[in-house]
KOLTOR-950825 format. One record per residue (C-alpha): residue number from 1; x, y, z. Coordinates in nm, 2 decimals, decimal comma, padded with zeros to 4 digits, always signed. Example, Ala and Ser with C-alpha at 12.3 -4.5 7.8 and 13.67 -1.06 7.14 Angstrom:
KOLTOR-950825
@i=1	X=+01,23	Y=-00,45	Z=+00,78
@i=2	X=+01,37	Y=-00,11	Z=+00,71
//
This chain:
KOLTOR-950825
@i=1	X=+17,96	Y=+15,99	Z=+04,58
@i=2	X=+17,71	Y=+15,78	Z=+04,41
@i=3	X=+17,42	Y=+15,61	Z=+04,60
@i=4	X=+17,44	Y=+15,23	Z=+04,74
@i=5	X=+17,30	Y=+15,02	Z=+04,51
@i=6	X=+16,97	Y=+14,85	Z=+04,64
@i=7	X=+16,62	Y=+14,81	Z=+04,54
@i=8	X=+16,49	Y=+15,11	Z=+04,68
@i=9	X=+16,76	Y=+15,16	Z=+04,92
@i=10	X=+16,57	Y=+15,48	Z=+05,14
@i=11	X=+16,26	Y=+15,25	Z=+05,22
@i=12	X=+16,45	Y=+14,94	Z=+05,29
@i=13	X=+16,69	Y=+15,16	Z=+05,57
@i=14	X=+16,34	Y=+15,30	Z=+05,69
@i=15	X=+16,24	Y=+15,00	Z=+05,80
@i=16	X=+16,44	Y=+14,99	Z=+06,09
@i=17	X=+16,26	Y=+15,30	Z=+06,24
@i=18	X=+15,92	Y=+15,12	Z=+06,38
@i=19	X=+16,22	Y=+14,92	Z=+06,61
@i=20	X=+16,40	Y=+15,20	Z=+06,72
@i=21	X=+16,27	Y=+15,31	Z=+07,06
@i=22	X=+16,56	Y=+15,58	Z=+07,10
@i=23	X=+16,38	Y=+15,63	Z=+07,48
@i=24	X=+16,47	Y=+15,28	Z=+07,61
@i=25	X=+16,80	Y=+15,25	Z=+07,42
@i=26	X=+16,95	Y=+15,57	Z=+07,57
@i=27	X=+17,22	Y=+15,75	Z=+07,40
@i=28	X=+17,36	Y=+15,69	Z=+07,01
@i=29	X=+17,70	Y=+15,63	Z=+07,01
@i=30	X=+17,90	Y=+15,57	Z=+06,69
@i=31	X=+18,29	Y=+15,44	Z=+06,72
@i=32	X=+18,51	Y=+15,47	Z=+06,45
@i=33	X=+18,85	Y=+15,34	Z=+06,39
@i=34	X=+19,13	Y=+15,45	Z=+06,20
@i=35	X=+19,21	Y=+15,31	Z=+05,88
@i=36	X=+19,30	Y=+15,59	Z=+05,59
@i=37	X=+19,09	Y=+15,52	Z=+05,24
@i=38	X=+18,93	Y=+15,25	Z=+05,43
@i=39	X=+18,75	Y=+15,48	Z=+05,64
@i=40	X=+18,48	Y=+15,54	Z=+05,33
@i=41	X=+18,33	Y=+15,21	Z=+05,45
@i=42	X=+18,21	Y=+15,45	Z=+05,76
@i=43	X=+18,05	Y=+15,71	Z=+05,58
@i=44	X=+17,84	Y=+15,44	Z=+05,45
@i=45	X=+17,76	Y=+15,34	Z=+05,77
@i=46	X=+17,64	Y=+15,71	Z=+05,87
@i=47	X=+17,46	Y=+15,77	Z=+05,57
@i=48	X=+17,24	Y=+15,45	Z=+05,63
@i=49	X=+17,17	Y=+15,55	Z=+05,99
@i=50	X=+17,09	Y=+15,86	Z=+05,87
@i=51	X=+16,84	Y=+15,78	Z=+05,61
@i=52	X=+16,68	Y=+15,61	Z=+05,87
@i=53	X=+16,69	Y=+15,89	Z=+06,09
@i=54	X=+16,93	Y=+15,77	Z=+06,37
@i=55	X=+17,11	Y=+16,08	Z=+06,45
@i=56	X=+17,43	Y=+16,01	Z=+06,68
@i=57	X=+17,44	Y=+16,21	Z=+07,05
@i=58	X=+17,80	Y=+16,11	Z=+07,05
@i=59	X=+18,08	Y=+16,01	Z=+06,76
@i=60	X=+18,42	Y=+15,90	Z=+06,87
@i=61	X=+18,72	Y=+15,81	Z=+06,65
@i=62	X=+19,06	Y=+15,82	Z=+06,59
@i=63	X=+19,28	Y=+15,92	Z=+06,26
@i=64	X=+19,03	Y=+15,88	Z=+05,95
@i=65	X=+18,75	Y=+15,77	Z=+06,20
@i=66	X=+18,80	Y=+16,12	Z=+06,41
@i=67	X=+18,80	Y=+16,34	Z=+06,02
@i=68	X=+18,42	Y=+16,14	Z=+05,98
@i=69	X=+18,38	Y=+16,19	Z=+06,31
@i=70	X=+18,43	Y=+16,60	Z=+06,27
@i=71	X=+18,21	Y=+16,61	Z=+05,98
@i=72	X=+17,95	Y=+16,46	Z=+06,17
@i=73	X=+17,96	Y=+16,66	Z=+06,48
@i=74	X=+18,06	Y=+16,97	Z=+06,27
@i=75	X=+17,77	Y=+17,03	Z=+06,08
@i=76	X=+17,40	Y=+17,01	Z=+06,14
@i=77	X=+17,19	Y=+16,70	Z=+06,05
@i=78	X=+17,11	Y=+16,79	Z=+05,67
@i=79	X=+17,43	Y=+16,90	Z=+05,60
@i=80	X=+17,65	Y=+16,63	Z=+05,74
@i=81	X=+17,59	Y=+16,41	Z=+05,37
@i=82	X=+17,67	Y=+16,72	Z=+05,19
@i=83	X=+18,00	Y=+16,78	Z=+05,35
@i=84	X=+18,13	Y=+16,38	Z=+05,35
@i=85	X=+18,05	Y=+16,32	Z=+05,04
@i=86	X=+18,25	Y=+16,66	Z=+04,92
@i=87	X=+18,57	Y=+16,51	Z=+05,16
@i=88	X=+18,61	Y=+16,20	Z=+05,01
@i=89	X=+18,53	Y=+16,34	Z=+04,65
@i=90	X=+18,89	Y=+16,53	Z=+04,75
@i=91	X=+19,02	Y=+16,25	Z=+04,88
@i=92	X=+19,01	Y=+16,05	Z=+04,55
@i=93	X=+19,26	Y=+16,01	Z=+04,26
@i=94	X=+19,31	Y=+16,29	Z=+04,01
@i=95	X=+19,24	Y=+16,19	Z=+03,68
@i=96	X=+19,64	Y=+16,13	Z=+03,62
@i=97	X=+19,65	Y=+15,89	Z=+03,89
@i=98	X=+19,32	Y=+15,73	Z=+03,75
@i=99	X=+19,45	Y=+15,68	Z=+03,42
@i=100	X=+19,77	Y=+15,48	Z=+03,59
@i=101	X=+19,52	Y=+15,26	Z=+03,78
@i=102	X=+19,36	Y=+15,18	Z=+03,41
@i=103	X=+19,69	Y=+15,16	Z=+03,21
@i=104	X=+19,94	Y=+14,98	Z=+03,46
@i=105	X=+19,72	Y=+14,85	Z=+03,76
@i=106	X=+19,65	Y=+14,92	Z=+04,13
@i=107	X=+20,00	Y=+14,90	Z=+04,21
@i=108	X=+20,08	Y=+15,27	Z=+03,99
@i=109	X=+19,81	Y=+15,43	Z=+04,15
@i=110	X=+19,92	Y=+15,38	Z=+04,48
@i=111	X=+20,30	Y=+15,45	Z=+04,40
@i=112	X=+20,17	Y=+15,80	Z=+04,25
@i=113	X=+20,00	Y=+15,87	Z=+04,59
@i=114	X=+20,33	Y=+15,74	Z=+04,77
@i=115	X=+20,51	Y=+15,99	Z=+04,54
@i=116	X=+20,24	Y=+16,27	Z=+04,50
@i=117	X=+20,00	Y=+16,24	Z=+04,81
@i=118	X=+19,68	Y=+16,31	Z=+04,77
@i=119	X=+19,53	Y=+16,61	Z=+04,65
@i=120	X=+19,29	Y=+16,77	Z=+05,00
@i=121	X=+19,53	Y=+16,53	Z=+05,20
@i=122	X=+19,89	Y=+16,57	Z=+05,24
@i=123	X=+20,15	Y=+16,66	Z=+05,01
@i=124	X=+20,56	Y=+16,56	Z=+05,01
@i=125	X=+20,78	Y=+16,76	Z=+05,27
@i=126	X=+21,07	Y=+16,83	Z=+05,03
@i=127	X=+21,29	Y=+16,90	Z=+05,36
@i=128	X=+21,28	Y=+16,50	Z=+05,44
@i=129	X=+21,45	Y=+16,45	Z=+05,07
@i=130	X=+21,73	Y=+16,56	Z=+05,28
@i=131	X=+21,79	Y=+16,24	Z=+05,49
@i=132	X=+21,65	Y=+16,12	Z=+05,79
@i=133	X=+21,89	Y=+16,27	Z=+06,03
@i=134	X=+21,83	Y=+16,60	Z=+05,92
@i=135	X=+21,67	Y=+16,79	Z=+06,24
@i=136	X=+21,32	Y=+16,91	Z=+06,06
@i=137	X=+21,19	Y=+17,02	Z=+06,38
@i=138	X=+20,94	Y=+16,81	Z=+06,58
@i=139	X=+20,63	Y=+17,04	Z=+06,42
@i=140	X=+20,79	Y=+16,96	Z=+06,05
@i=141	X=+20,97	Y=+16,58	Z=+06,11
@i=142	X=+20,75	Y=+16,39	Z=+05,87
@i=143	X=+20,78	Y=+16,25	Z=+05,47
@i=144	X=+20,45	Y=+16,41	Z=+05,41
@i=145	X=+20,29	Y=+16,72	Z=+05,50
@i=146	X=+19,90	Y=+16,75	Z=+05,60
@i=147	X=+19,86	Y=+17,15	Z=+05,50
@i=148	X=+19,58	Y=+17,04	Z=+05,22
@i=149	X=+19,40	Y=+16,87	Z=+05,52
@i=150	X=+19,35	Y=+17,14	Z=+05,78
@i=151	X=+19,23	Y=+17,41	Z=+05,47
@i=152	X=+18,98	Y=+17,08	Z=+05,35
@i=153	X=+18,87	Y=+17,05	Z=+05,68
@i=154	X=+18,83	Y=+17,45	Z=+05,76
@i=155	X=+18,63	Y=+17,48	Z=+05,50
@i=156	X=+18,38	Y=+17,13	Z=+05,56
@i=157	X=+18,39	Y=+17,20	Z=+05,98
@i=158	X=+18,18	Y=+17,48	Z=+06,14
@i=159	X=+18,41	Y=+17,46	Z=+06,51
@i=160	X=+18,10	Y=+17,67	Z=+06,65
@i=161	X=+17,86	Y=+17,33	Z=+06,57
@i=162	X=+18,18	Y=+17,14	Z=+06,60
@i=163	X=+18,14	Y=+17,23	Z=+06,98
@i=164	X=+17,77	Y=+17,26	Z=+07,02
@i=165	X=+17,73	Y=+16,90	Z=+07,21
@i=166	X=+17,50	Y=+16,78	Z=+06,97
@i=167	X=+17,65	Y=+16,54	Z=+06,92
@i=168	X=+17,90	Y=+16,56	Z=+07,19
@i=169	X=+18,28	Y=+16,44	Z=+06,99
@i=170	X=+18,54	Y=+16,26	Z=+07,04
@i=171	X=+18,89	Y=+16,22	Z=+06,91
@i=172	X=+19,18	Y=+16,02	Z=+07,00
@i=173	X=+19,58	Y=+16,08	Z=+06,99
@i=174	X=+19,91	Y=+16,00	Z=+07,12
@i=175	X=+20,10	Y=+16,21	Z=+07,36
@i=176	X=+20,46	Y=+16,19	Z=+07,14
@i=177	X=+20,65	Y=+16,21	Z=+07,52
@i=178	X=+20,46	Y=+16,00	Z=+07,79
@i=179	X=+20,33	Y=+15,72	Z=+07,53
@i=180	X=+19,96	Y=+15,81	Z=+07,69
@i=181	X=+19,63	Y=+15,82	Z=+07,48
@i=182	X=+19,44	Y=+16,17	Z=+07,52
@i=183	X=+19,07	Y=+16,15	Z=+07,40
@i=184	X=+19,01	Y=+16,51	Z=+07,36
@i=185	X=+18,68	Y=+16,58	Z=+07,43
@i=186	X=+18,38	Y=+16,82	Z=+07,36
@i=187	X=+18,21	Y=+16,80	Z=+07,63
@i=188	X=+18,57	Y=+16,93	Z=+07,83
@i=189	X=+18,71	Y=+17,20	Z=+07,62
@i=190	X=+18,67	Y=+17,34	Z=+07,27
@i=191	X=+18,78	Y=+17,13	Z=+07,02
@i=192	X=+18,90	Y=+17,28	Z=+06,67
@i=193	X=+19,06	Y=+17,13	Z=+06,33
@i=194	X=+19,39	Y=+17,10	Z=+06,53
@i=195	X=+19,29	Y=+16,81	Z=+06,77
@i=196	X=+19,11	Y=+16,61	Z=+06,42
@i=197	X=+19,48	Y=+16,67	Z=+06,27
@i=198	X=+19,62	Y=+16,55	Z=+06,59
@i=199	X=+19,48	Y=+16,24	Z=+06,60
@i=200	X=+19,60	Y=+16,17	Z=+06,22
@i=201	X=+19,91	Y=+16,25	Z=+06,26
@i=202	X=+20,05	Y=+15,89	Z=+06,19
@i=203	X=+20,43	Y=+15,89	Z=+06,19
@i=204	X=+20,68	Y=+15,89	Z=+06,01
@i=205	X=+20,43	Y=+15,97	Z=+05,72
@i=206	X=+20,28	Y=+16,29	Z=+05,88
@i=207	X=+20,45	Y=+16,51	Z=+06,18
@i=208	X=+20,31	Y=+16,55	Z=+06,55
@i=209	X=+20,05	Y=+16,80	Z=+06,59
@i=210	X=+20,15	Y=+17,05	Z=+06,88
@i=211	X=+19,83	Y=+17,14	Z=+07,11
@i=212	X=+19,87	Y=+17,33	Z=+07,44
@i=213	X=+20,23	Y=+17,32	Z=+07,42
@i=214	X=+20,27	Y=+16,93	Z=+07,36
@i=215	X=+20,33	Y=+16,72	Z=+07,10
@i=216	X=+20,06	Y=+16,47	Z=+06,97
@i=217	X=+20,03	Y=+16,17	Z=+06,72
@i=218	X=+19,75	Y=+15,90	Z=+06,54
@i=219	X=+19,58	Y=+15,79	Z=+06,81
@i=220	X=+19,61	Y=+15,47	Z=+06,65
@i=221	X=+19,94	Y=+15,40	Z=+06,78
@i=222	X=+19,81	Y=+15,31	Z=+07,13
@i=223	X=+19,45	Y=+15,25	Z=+07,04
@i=224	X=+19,28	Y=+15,23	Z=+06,72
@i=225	X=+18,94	Y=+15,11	Z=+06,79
@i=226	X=+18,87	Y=+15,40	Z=+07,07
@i=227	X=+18,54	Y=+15,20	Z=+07,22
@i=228	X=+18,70	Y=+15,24	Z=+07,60
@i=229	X=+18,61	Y=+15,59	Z=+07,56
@i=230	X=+18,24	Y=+15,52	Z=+07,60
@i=231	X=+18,30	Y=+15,18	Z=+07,81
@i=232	X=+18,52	Y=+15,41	Z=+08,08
@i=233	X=+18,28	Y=+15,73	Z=+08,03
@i=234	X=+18,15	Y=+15,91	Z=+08,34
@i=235	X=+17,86	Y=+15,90	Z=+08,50
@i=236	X=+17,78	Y=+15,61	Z=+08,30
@i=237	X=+17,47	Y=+15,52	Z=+08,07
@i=238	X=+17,31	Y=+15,29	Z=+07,89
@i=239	X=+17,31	Y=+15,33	Z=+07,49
@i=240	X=+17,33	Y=+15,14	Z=+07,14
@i=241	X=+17,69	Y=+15,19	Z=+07,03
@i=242	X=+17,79	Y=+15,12	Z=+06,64
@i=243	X=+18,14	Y=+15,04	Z=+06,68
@i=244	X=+18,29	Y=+15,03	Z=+06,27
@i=245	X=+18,54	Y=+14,82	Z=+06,25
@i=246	X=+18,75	Y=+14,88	Z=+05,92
@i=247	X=+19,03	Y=+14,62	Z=+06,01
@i=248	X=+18,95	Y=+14,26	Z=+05,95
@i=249	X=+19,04	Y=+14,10	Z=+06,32
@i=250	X=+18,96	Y=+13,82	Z=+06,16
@i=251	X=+19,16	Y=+13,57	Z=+05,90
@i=252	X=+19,29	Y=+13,27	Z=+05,73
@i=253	X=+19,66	Y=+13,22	Z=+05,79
@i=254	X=+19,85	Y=+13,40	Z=+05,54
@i=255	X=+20,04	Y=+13,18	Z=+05,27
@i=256	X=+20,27	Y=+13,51	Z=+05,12
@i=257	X=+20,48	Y=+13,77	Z=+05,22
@i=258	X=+20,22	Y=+14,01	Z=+05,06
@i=259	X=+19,93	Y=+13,84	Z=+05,23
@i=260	X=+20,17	Y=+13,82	Z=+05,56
@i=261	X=+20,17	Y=+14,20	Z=+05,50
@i=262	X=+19,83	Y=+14,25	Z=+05,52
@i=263	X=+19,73	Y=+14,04	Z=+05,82
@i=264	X=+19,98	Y=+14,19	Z=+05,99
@i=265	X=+19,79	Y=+14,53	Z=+05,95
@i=266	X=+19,45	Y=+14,34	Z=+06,05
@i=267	X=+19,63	Y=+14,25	Z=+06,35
@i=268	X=+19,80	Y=+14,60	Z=+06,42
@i=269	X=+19,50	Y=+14,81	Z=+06,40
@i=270	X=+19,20	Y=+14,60	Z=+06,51
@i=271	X=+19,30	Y=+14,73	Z=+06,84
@i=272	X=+19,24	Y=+14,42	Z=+07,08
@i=273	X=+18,91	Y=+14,45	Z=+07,06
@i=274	X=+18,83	Y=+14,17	Z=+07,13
@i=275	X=+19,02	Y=+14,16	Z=+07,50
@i=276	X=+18,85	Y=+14,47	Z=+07,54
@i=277	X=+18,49	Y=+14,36	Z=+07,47
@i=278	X=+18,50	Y=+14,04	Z=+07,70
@i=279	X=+18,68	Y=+14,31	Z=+07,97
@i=280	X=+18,35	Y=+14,50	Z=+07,96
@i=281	X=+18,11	Y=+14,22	Z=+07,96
@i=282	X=+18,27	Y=+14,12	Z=+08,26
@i=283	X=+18,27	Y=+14,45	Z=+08,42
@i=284	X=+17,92	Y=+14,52	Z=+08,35
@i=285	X=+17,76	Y=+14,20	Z=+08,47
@i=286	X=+17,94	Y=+14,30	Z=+08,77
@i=287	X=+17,78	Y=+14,61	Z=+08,83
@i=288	X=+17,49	Y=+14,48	Z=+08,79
@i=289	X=+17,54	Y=+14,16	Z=+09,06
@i=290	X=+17,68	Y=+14,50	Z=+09,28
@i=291	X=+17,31	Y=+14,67	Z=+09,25
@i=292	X=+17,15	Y=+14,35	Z=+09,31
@i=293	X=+17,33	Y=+14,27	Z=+09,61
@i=294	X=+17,27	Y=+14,68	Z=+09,75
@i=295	X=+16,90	Y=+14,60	Z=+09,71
@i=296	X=+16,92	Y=+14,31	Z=+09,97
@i=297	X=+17,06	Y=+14,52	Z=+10,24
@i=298	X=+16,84	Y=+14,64	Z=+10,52
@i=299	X=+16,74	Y=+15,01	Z=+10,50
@i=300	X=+16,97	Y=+15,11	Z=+10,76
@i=301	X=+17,27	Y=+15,00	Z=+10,65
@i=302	X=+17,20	Y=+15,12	Z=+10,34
@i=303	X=+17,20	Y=+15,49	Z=+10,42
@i=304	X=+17,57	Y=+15,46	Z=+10,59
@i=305	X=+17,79	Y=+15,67	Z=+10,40
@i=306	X=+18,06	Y=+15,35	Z=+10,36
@i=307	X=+17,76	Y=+15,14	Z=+10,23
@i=308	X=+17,69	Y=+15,41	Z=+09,98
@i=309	X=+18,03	Y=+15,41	Z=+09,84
@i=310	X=+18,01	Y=+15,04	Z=+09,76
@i=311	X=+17,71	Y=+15,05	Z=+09,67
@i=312	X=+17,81	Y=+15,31	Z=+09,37
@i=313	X=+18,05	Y=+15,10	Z=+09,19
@i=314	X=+17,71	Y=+14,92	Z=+09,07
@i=315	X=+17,47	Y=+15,03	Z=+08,80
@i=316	X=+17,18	Y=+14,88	Z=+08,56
@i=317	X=+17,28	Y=+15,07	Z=+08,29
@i=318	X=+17,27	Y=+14,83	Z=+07,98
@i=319	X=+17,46	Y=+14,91	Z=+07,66
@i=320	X=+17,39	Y=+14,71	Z=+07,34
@i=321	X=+17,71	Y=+14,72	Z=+07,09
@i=322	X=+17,69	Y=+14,65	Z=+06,75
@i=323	X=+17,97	Y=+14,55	Z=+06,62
@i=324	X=+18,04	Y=+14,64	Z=+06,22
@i=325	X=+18,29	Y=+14,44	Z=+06,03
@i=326	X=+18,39	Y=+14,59	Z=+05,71
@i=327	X=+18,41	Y=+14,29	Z=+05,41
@i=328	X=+18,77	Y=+14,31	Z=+05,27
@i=329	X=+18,75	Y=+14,37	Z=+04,90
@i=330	X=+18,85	Y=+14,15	Z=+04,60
@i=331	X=+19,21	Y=+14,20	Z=+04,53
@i=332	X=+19,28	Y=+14,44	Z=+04,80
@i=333	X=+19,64	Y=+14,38	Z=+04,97
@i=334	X=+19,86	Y=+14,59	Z=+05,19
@i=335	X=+19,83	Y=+14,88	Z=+05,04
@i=336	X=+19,41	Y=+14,93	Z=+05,10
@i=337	X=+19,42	Y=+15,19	Z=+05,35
@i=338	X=+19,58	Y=+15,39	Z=+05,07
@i=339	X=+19,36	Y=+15,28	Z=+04,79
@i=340	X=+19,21	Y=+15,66	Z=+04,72
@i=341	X=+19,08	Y=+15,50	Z=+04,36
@i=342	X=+18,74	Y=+15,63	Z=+04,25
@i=343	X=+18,62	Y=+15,28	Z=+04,28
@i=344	X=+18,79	Y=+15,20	Z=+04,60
@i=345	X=+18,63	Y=+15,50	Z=+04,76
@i=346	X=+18,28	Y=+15,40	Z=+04,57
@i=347	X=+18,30	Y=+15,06	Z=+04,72
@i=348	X=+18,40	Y=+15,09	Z=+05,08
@i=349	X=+18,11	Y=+15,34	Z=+05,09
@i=350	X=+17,83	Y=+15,11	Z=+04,92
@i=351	X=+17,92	Y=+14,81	Z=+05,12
@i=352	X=+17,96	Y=+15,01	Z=+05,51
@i=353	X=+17,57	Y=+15,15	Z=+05,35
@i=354	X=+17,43	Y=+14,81	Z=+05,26
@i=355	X=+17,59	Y=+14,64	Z=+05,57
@i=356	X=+17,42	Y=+14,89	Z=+05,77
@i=357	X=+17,05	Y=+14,92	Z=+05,62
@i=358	X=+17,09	Y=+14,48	Z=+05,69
@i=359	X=+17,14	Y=+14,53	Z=+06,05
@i=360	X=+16,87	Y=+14,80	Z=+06,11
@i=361	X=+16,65	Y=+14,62	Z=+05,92
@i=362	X=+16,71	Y=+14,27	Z=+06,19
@i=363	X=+16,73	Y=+14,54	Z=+06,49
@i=364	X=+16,90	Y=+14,26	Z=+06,74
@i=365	X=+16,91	Y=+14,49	Z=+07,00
@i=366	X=+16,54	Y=+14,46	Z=+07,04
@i=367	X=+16,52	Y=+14,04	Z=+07,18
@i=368	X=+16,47	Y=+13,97	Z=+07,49
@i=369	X=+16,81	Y=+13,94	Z=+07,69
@i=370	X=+16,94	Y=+13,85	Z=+08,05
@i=371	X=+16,90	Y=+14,17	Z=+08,27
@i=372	X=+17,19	Y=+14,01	Z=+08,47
@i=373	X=+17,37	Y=+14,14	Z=+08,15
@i=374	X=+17,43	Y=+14,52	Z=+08,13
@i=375	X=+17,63	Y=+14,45	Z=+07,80
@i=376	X=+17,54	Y=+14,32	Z=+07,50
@i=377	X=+17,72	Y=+14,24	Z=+07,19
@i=378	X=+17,61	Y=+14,25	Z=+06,84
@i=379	X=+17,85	Y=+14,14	Z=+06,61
@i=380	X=+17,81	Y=+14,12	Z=+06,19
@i=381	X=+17,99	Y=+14,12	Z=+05,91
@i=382	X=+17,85	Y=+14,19	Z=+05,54
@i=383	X=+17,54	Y=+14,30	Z=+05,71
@i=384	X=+17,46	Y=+13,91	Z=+05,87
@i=385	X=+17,49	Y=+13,85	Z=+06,22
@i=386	X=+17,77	Y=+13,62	Z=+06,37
@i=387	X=+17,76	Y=+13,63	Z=+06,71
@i=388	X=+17,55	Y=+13,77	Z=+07,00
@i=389	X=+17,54	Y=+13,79	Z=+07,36
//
């Protein structure tokens, strides 16, 4: 994977160090969202919070976001590069599917990878060329099958790190029979390559994933920008959360069936994020009016038990989220979240690094804010703020 380029890129993402007062922030969160090929744009991200040495206590994510996840949390701090840029070289094109691109365009490329899969990835279930009504098997009912993953990701995940808390992981997936999401969780039981495949097990490309005796499926399908895991996370604290966001929830109304296509995905897997965010704000402010409000009671009826139980559903933590909106590429369509092209890879990575270094380098999180306000949001896109508060 070649380096971002920027004028001295190290220096510029060490900047943001002298602003970083991990003490006072609390815990290091990083949120990733599911998005295939598009998930390069976060191990851009990671490697420019990295650089800067910003180690995560905690990395969540669902389908490609949970794989960048794993080989975060699966391998120790100088290592964790090493083993993401060796998973996404396998994720790219072979050079037969590079040499379409060149000759015939995009469009050959990613009908080869419909066809072929992608090498590391998945390959075609020849069982499914025998109609869709065939009975495969829930463990085998899927075009594609994702055998090349689990041996890439056995041989890039130690599970003995993977499960070491630091940093405590996260993954999301589908339960196939109550429609529930399942956050499987580190910091609860052991988690191995299984629950990574799990939660990129999106149908009816790839089949379920069977853990503990039930079926499960892309998280994605019920939330694809997991950030209520840290939201809804007990006990609660405070933090800096980099929530990546490789679906556009923002755009300009589509004037073609092709563009229709794509917005549609925006829409689809940008997760109401939005809902969710103004949900929290609300929440927290709440919490904090609740701890305000416990501090005006008299002693005495502060040490009843029933005043104590009120009192708990109140708190000063303060979380600051930073919101990171990848920039769509030129030309992309549709079909980007299996663009797998050298370039595509190349790019997604560059821009998720240079967006990143930008924000360290402003470090919003560091004004001075209402303490009314236990959540803060920092939204930018191409590395420039948009919104905060």
């Amino acid at each position: 994977m070649a380096a971002a380029t920027l004028e001295n890129p190290r220096k510029a993402a060490a900047k943001s160090e002298p602003h970083f007062d991990r003490a006072a922030l609390g815990q290091i969160v990083l949120v990733f969202q599911g998005g295939g090929a598009l998930g390069a744009y976060q191990a851009g991200v990671y490697q420019a919070l990295h650089e800067a040495g910003i180690e995560p206590d905690w990395v969540i994510g669902t389908s490609i976001g949970a794989i960048n996840a794993s080989l975060i949390a699966g391998n120790a701090p100088e290592n964790r590069l090493t083993r993401m840029r060796e998973f996404w070289r396998r994720m790219t094109h072979g050079p037969l599917t590079e040499m379409a691109s060149a000759l015939s365009g995009p469009g050959a490329a990613n009908a080869m990878t419909v066809i072929g899969g992608v090498r590391g990835f998945f390959e075609p279930n020849p069982w499914a060329f025998l109609g869709q009504h065939m009975p495969l098997g829930p463990d085998m009912a899927g075009y594609y099958r994702t055998v090349p993953l689990e041996r890439t990701l056995a041989d890039l995940i130690d599970t003995d790190r993977l499960n070491s808390g630091a940093p405590r992981l996260t993954v999301g997936a589908a339960n196939v029979q109550t429609g529930e999401m399942r956050y499987f969780d580190s910091r609860e039981s052991p988690l191995g390559v299984r629950h990574v495949m799990a939660s990129g097990a999106l149908p009816p490309a790839f089949p379920a994933v069977r853990i503990d005796g039930e079926l499960f499926w892309d998280g994605g399908i019920l939330s694809n920008t997991p950030v209520e895991a840290v939201f809804d996370d007990n006990p609660r604290r405070g933090g800096l959360v980099f929530a990546v966001h490789v679906w556009s929830p923002n755009g300009p109304e589509p004037d073609t069936i092709a563009r229709v296509m794509s917005r549609q995905k925006d829409l689809q897997y940008s997760s109401r994020a939005v809902s969710h965010i103004a949900r929290q704000k609300q929440i927290h402010r709440l919490r904090h009016i609740i701890a305000e409000l416990a501090a005006h009671v008299p002693e005495d009826i502060r040490q009843r038990a029933e005043t104590k139980a009120l009192a708990a559903y109140g708190c000063l933590t303060r979380m600051h989220v930073v919101r990171l909106l990848a920039p769509p590429l030129a030309g992309e369509n549709h079909a980007k979240d299996i663009d797998f092209s050298a370039e595509g890879v190349r790019s997604r990575w560059d821009a998720g690094y240079l967006d990143t270094v930008r924000v360290l380098a402003k470090a919003p999180w560091t004004r001075e804010f209402d303490p009314m306000e236990g959540f803060i949001l920092h939204e930018a896109a191409g590395g420039e703020m948009l919104a905060e508060g």
